[in-house]
N, CA, C and O atoms as a DFTB+ gen file, in Angstrom:
620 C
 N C O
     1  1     140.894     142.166      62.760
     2  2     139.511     142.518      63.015
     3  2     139.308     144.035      62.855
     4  3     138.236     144.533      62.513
     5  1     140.329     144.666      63.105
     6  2     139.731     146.467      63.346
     7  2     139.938     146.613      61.637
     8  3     139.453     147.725      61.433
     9  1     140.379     146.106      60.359
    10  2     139.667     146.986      59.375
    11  2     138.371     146.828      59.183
    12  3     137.676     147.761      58.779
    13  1     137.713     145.195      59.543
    14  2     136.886     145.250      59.498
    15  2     135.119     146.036      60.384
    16  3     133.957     146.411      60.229
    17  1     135.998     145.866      61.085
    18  2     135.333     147.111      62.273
    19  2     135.207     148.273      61.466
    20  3     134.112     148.650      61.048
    21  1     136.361     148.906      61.207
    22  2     136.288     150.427      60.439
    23  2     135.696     150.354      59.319
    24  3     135.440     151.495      58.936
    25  1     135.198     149.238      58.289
    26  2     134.162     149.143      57.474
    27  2     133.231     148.976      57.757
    28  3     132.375     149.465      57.019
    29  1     132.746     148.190      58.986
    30  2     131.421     148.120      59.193
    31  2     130.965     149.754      59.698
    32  3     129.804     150.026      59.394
    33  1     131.649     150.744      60.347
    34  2     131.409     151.672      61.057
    35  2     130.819     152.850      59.845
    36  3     129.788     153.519      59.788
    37  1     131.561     152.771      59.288
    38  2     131.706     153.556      57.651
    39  2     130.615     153.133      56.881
    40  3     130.095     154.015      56.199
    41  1     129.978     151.639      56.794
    42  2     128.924     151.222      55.966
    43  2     127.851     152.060      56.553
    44  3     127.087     152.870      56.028
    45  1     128.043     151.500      58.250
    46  2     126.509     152.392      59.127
    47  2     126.551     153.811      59.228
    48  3     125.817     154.559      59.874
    49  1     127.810     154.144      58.271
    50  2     127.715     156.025      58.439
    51  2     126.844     156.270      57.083
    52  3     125.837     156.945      57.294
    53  1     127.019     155.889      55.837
    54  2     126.678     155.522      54.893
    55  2     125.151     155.372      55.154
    56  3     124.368     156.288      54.904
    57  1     124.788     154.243      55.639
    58  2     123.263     154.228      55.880
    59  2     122.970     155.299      56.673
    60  3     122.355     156.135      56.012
    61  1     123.162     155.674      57.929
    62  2     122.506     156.818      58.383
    63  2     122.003     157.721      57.547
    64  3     120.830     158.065      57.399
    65  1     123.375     158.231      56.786
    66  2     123.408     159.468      55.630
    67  2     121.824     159.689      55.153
    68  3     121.128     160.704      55.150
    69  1     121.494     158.048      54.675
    70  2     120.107     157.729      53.751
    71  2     118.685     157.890      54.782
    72  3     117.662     158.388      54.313
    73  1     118.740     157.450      56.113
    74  2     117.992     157.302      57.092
    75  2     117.679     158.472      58.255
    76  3     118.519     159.204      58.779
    77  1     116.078     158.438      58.537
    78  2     115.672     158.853      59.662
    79  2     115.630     158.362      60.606
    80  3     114.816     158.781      61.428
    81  1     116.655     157.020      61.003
    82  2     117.053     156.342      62.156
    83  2     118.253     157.837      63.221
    84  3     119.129     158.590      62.795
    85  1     117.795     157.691      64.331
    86  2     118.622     158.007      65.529
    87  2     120.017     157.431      65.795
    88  3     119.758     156.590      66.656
    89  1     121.192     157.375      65.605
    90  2     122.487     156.681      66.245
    91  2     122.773     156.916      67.525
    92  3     122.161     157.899      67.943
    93  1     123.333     156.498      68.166
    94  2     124.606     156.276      69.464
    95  2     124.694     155.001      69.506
    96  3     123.955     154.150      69.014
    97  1     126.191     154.843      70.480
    98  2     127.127     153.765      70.056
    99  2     127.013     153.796      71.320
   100  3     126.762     154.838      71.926
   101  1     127.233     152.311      72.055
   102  2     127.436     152.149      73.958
   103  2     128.560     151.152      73.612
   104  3     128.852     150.629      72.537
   105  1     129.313     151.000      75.315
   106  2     129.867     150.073      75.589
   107  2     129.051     148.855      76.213
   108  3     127.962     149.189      76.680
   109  1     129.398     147.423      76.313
   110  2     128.509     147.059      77.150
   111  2     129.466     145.712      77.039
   112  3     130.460     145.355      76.406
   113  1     128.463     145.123      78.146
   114  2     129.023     144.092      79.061
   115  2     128.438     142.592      78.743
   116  3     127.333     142.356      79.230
   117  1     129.057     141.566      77.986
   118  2     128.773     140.183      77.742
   119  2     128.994     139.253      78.546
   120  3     130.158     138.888      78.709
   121  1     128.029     138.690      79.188
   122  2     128.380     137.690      80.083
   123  2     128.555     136.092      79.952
   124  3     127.505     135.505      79.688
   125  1     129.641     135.335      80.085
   126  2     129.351     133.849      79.751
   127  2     127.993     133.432      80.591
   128  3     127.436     134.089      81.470
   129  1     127.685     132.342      80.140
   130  2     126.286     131.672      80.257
   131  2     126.490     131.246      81.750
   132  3     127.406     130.536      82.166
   133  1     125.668     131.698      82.343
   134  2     125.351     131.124      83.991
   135  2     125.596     132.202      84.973
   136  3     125.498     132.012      86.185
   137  1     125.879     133.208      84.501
   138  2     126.940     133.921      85.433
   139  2     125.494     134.642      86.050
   140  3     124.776     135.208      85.226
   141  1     125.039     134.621      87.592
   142  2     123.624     135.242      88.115
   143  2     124.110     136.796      87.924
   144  3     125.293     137.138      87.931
   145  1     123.093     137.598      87.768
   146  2     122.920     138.993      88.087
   147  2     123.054     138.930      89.364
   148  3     121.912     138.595      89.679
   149  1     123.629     139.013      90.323
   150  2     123.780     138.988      91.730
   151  2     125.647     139.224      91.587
   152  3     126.248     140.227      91.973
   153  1     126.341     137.860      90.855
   154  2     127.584     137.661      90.694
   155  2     127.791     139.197      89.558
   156  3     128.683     139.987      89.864
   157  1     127.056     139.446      88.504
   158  2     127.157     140.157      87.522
   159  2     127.173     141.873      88.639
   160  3     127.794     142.878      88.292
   161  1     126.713     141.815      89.349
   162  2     126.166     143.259      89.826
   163  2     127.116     143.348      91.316
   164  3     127.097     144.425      91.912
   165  1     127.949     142.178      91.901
   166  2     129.477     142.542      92.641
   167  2     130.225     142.430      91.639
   168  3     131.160     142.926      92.268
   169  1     130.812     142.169      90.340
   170  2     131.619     142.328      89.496
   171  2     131.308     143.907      89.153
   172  3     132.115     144.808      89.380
   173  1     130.308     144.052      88.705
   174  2     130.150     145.711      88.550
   175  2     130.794     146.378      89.800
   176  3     131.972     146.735      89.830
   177  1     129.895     146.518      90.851
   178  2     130.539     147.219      92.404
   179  2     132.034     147.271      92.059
   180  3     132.541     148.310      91.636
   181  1     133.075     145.601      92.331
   182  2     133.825     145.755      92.290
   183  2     134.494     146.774      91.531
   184  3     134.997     147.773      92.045
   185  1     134.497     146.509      90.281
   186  2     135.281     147.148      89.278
   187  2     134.816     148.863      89.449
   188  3     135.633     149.601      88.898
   189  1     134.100     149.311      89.858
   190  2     134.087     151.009      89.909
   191  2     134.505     151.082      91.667
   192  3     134.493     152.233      92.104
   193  1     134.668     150.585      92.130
   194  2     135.434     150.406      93.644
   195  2     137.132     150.317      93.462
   196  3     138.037     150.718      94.193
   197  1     137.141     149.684      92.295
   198  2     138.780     149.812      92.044
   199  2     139.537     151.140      90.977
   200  3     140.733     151.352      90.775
   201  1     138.202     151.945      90.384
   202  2     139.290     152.897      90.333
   203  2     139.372     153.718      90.665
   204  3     139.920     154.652      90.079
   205  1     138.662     153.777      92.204
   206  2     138.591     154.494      92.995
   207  2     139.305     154.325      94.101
   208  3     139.208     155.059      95.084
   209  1     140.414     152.900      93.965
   210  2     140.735     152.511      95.599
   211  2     141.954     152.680      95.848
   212  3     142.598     152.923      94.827
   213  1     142.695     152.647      97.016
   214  2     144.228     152.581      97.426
   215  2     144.855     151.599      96.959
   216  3     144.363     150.511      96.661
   217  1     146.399     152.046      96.834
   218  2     146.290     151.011      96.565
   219  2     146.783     149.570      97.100
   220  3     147.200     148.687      96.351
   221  1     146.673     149.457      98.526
   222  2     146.375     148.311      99.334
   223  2     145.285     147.871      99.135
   224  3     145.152     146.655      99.001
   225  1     143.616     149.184      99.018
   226  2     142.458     148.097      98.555
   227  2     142.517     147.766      97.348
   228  3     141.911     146.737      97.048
   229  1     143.303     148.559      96.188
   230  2     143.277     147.740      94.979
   231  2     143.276     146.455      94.847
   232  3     142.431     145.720      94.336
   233  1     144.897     146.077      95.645
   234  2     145.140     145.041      95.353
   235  2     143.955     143.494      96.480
   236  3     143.918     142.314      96.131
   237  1     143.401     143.919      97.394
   238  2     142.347     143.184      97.608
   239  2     141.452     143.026      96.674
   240  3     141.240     141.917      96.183
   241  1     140.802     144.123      96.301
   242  2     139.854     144.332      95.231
   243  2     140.096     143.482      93.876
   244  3     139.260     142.861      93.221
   245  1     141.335     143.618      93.672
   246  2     141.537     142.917      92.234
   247  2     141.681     141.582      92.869
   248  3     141.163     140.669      92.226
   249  1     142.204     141.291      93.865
   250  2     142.012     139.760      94.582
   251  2     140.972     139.383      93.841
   252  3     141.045     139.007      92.671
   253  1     139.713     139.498      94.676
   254  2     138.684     139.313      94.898
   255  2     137.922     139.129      93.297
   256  3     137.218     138.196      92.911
   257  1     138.156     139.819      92.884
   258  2     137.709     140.387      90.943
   259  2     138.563     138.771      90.163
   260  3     138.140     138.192      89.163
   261  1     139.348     138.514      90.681
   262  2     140.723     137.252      89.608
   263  2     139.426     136.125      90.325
   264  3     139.038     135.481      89.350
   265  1     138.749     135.717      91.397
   266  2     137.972     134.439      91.690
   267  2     136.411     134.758      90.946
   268  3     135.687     133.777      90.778
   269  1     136.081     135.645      90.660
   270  2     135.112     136.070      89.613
   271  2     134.621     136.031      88.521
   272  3     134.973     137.120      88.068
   273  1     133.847     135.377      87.486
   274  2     133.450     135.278      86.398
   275  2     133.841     136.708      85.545
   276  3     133.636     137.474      86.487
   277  1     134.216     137.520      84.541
   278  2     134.482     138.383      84.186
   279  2     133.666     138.650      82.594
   280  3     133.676     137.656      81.869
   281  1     133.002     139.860      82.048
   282  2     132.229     140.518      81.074
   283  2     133.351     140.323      80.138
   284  3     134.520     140.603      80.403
   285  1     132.929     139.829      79.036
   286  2     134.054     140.439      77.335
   287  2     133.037     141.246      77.093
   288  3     131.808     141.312      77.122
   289  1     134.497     142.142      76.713
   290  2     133.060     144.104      76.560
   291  2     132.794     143.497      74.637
   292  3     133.156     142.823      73.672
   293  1     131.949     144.366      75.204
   294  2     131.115     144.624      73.392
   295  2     130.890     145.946      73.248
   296  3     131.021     146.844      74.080
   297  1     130.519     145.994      72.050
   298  2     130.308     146.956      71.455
   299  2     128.650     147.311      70.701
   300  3     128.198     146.397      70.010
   301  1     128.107     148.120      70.788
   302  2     126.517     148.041      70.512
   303  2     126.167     149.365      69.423
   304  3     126.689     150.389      69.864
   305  1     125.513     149.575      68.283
   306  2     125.106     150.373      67.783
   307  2     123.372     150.508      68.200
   308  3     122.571     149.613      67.930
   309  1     123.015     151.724      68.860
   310  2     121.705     151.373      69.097
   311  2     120.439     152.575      68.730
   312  3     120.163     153.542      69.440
   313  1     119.988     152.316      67.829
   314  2     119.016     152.895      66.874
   315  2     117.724     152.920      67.225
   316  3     116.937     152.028      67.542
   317  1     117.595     154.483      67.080
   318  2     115.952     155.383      67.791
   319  2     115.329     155.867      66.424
   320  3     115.834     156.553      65.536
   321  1     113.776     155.161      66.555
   322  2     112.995     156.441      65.383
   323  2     111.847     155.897      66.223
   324  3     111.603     154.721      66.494
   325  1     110.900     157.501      66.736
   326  2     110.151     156.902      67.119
   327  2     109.774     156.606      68.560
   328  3     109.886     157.484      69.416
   329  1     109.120     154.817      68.981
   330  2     108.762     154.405      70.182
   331  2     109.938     152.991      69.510
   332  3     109.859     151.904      70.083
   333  1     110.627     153.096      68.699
   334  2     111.046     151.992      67.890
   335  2     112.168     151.962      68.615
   336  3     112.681     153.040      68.916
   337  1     112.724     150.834      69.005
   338  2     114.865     150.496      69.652
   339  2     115.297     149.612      68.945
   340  3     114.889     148.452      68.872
   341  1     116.315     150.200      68.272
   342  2     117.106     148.475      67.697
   343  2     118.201     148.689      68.562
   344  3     118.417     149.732      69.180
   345  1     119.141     147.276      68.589
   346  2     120.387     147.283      69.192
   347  2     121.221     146.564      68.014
   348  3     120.430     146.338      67.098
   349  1     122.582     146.098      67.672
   350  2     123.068     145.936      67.130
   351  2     124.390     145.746      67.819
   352  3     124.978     146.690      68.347
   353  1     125.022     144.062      67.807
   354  2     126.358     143.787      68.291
   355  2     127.278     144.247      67.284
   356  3     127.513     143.518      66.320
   357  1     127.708     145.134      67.372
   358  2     128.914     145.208      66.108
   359  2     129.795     144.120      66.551
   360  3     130.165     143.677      65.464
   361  1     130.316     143.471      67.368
   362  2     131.898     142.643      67.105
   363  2     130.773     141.396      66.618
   364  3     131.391     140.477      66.079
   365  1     129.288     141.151      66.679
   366  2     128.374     139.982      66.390
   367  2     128.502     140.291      64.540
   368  3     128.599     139.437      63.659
   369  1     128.460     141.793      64.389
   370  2     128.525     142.036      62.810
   371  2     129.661     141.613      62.474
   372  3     129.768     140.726      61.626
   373  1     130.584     142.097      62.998
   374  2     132.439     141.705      62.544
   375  2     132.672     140.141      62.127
   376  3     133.207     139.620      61.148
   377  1     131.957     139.553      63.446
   378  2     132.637     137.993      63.387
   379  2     131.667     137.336      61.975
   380  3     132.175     136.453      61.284
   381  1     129.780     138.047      61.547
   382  2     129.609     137.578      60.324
   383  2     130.698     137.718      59.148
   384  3     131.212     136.877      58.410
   385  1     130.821     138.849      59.242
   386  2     131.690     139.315      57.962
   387  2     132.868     138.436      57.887
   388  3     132.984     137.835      56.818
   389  1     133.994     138.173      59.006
   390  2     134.722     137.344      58.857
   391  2     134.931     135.434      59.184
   392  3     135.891     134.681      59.344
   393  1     133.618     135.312      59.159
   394  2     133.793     133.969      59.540
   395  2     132.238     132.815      58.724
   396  3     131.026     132.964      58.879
   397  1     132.711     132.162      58.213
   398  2     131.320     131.433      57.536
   399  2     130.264     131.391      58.260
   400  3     130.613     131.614      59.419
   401  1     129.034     131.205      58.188
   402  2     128.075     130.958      58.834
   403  2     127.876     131.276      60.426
   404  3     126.996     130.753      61.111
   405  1     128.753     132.135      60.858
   406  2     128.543     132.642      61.912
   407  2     127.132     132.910      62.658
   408  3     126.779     133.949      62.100
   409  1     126.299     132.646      63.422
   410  2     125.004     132.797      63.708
   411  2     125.569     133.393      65.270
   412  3     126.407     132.737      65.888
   413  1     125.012     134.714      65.833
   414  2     124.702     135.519      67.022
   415  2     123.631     134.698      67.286
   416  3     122.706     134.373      66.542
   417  1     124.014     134.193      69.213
   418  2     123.275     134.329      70.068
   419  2     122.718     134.992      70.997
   420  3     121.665     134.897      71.628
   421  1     123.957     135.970      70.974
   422  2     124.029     136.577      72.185
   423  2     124.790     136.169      73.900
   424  3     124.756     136.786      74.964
   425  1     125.344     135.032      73.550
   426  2     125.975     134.431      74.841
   427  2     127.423     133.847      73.908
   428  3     127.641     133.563      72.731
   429  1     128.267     133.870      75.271
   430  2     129.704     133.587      74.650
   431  2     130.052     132.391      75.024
   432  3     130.113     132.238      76.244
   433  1     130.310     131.454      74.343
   434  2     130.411     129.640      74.478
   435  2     131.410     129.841      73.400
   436  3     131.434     130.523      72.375
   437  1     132.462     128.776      74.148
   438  2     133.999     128.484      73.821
   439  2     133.560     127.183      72.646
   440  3     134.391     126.669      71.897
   441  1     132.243     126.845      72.681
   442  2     132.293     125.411      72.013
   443  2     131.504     125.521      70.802
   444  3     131.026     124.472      70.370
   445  1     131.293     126.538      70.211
   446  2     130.587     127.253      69.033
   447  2     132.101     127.350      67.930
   448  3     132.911     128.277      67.950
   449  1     132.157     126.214      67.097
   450  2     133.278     126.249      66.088
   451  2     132.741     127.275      65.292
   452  3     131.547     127.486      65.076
   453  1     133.951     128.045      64.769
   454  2     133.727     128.428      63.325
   455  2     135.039     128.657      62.210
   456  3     136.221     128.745      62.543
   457  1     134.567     128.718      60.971
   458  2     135.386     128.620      60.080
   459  2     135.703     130.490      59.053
   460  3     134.933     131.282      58.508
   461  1     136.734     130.463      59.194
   462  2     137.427     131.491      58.878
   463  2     137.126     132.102      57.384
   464  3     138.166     131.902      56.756
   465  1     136.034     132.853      56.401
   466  2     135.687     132.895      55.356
   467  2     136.919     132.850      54.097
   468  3     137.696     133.743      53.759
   469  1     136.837     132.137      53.825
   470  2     138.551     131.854      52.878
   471  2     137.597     132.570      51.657
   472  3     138.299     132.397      50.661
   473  1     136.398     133.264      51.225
   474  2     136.338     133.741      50.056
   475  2     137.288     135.630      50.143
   476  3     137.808     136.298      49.249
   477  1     137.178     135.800      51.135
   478  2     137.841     137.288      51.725
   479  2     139.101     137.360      51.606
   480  3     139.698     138.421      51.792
   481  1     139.837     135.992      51.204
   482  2     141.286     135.794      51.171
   483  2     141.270     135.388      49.418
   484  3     140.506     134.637      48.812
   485  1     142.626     136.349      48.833
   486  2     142.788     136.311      47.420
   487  2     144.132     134.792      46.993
   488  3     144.114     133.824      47.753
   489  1     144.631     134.794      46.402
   490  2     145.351     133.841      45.550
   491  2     146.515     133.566      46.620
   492  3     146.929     132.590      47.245
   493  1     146.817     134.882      46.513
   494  2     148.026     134.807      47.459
   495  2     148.170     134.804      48.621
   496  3     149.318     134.881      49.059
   497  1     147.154     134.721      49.440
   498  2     146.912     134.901      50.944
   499  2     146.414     136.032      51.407
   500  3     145.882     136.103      52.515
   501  1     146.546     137.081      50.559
   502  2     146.192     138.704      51.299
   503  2     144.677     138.416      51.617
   504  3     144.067     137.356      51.474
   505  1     144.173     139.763      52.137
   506  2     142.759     139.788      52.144
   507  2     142.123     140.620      51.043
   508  3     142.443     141.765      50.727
   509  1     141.197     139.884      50.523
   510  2     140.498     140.432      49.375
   511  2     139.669     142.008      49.712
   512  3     138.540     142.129      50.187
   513  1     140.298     142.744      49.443
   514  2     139.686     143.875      50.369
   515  2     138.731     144.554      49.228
   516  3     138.564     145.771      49.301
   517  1     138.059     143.778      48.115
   518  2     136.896     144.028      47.447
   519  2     135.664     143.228      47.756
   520  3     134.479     143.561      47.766
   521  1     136.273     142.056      48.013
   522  2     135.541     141.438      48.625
   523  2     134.952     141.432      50.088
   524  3     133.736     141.515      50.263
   525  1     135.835     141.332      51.124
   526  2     135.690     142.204      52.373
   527  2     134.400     143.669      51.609
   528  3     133.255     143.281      51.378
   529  1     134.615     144.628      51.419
   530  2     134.291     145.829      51.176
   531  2     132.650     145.867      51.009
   532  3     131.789     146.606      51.486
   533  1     132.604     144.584      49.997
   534  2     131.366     144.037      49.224
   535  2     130.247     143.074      50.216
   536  3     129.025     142.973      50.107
   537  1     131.249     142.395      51.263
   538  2     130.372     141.651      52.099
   539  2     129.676     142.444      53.732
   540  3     128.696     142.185      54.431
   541  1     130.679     143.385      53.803
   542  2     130.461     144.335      54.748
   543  2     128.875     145.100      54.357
   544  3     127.836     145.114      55.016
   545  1     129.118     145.551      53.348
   546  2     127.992     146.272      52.523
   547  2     126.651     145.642      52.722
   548  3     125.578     146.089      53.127
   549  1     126.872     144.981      52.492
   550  2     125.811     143.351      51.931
   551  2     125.207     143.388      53.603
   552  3     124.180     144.012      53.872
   553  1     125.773     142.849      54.357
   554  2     125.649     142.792      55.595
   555  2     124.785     143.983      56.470
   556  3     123.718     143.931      57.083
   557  1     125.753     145.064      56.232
   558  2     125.152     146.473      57.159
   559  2     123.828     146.729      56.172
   560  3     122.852     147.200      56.755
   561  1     123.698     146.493      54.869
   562  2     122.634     146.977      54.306
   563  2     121.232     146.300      54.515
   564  3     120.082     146.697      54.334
   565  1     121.802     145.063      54.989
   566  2     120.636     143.840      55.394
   567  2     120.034     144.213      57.074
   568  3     119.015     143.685      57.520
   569  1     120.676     144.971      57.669
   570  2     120.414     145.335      58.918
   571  2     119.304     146.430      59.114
   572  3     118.493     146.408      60.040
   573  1     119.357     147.309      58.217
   574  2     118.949     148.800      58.070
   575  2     117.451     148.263      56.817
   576  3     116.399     148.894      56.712
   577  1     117.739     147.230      56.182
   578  2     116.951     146.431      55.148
   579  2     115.239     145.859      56.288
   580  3     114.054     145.883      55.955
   581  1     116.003     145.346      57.834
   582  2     115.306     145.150      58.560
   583  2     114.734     145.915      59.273
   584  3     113.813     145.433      59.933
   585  1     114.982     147.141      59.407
   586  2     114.564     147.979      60.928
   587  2     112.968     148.492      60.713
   588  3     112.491     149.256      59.873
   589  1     112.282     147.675      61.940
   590  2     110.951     148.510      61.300
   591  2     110.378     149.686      61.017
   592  3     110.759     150.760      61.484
   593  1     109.400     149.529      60.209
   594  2     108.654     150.486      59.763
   595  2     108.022     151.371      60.960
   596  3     107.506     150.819      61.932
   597  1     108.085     152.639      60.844
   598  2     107.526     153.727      62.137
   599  2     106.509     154.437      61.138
   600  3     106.757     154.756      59.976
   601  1     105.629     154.573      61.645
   602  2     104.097     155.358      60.971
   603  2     104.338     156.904      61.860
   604  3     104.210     157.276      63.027
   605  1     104.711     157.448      60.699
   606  2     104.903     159.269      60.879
   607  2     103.382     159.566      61.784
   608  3     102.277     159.169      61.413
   609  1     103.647     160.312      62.966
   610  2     101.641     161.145      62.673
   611  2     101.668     162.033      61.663
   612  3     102.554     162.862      61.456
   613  1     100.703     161.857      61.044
   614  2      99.971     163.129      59.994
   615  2      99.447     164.264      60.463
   616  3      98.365     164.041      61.007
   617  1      99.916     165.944      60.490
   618  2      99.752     166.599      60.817
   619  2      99.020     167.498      59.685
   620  3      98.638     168.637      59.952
């Protein structure tokens, strides 16, 4: 996954270059489906309580954290022009690039099959890294293809 990461990162450096879009990059927090903002917001507490704690409360703390629903971090590109916000899952971009028909929901379900893009793979098994290169492109350019239109004021 991380060359493809480092191409997608490189495509969106690429577009910036061309664009009056704003960048920064966040960390952020994916939650499986059900999990209340109540449960979501003592998982937070917890976890900045533990790297702050002894470590006798650590090990309560991390108790307590193992009977807990737990975040798979993500990764977000999130784009300012304007009154305009985009957000952008990069590992949601990654898994298009490497996997057929991949469709983002935004929620993480174990029961969402997918199939591994065998056009990215050459004769011999390697990875087609023209192809990779070409679908990355294709992809980040379709993103930046979307971002709306912002009406300059006229001065």
């Amino acid at each position: 996954m991380q060359p493809v990461f480092i191409r997608v990162i490189d495509n969106i450096r690429k577009q910036l270059d061309q664009s009056s879009w704003k960048s920064s990059y966040r960390d952020v927090s994916i939650w499986p489906d059900g999990v209340s903002p109540d449960i979501q917001a003592q998982v937070t507490q917890l976890q900045k309580e533990l790297s702050a704690a002894s470590p006798e409360q650590a090990a309560q703390i991390q108790q307590a954290l193992d009977d807990l629903p737990q975040p798979f971090p993500g990764y977000e590109l999130f784009l300012e022009k304007g009154d305009r916000h985009v957000s952008v899952n990069l590992w949601d971009l990654c898994y298009q690039i490497c996997f057929r028909d991949y469709q983002p929901d935004n929620t993480v379900s174990a029961s969402a099959p997918v199939t591994v893009d065998s056009s990215l793979i050459d004769e011999q098994g390697e990875v087609d890294w023209h192809r990779l290169d070409a679908k990355t492109k294709e992809l980040v350019s379709h993103i930046f293809a979307k971002l709306p239109t912002v009406t300059e004021p006229v001065e």
